[in-house]
C-alpha positions as CSV (number, residue, x, y, z in Angstrom):
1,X,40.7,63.8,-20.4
2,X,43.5,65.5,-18.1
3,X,46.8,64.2,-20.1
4,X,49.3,66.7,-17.5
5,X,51.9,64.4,-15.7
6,X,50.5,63.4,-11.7
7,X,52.2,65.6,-9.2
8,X,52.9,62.6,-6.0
9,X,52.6,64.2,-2.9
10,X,53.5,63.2,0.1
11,X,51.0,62.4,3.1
12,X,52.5,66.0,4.6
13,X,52.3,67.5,1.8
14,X,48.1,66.5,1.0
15,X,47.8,68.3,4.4
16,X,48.7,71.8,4.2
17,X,47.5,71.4,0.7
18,X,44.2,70.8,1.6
19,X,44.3,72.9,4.2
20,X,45.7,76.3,2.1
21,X,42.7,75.1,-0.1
22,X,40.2,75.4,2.9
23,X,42.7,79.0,3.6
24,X,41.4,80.2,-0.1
25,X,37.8,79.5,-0.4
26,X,37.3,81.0,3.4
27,X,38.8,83.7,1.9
28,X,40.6,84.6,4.9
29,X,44.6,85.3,5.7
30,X,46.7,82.5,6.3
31,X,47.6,84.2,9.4
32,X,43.3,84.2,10.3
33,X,42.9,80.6,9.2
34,X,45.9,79.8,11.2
35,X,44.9,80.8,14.5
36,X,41.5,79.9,13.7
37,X,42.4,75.9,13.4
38,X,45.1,75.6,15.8
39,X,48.2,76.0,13.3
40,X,51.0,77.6,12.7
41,X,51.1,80.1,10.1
42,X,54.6,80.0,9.5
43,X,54.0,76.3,8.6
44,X,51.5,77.2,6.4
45,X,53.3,79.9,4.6
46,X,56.6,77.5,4.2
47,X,53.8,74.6,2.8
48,X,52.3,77.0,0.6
49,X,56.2,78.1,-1.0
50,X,57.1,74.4,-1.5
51,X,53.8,73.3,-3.0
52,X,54.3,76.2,-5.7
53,X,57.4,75.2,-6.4
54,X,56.2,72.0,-7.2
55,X,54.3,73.2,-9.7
56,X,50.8,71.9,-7.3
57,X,49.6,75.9,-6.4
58,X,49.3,79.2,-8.5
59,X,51.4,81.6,-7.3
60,X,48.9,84.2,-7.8
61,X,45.3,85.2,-5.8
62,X,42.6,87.3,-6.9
63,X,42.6,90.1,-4.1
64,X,40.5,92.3,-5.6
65,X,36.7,92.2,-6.3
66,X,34.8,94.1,-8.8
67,X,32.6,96.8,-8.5
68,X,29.8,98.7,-9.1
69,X,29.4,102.7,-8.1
70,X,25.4,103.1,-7.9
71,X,25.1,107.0,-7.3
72,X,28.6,108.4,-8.3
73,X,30.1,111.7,-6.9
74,X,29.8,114.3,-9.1
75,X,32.3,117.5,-8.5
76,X,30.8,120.0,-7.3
77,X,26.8,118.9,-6.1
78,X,25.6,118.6,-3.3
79,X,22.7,117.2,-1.1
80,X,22.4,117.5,2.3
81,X,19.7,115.8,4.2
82,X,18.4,117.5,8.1
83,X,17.0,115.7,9.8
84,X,13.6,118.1,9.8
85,X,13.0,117.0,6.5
86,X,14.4,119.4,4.3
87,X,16.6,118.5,1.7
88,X,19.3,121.4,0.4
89,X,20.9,120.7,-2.9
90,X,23.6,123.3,-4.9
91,X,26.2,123.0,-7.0
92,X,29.2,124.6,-7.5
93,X,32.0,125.9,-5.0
94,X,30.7,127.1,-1.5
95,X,32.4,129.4,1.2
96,X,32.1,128.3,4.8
97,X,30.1,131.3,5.8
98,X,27.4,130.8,2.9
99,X,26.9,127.3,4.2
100,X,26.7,127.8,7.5
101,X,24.0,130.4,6.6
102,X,22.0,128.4,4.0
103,X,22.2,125.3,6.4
104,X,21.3,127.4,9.7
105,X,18.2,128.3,7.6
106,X,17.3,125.4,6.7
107,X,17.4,123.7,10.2
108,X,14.3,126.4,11.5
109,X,11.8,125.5,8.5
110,X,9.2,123.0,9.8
């Protein structure tokens, strides 16, 4: 059981709060949602301060999403793929004349 003090708000208030709720699980910018419902995002913005203020939204947002590299870039490799077919892998550090030769061959072999 939830024992934390009630937070009244005001008929006003219940609005932009449920609608900067509606903002966060679209996951868009209050400036997006904004335009996208017909308000104004300075409303919104001045909503949002007061309502943290009072203690009824977290200051803070997740922006950033986890990830996962599936084929990460190793220094030096390479693998190029023509579109004949052929596939020319190398490592190590390659002049611009070199490549320009290796690749050139490449391109005739059928």
């Amino acid at each position: 059981m939830d024992h934390s003090p009630e937070i009244s708000l005001t008929k006003r208030q219940r609005y932009w709060f449920t609608h900067l709720q509606a903002c966060e699980a679209s996951g868009k910018s209050i400036a997006a949602y904004a335009k996208e419902h017909g308000l104004k995002d300075k409303s919104m913005y001045a909503s949002k301060k007061a309502l943290i203020s009072k203690g009824v939204l977290s200051s803070t947002r997740a922006r950033f999403q986890r990830v996962q590299v599936v084929n990460p870039v190793v220094a030096n490799q390479w693998l190029i793929q023509l579109p004949n077919g052929v596939s020319v892998s190398f490592a190590g550090a390659v002049d611009e004349r070199a490549l320009a030769a290796v690749l050139n061959t490449a391109a005739v072999i059928e």
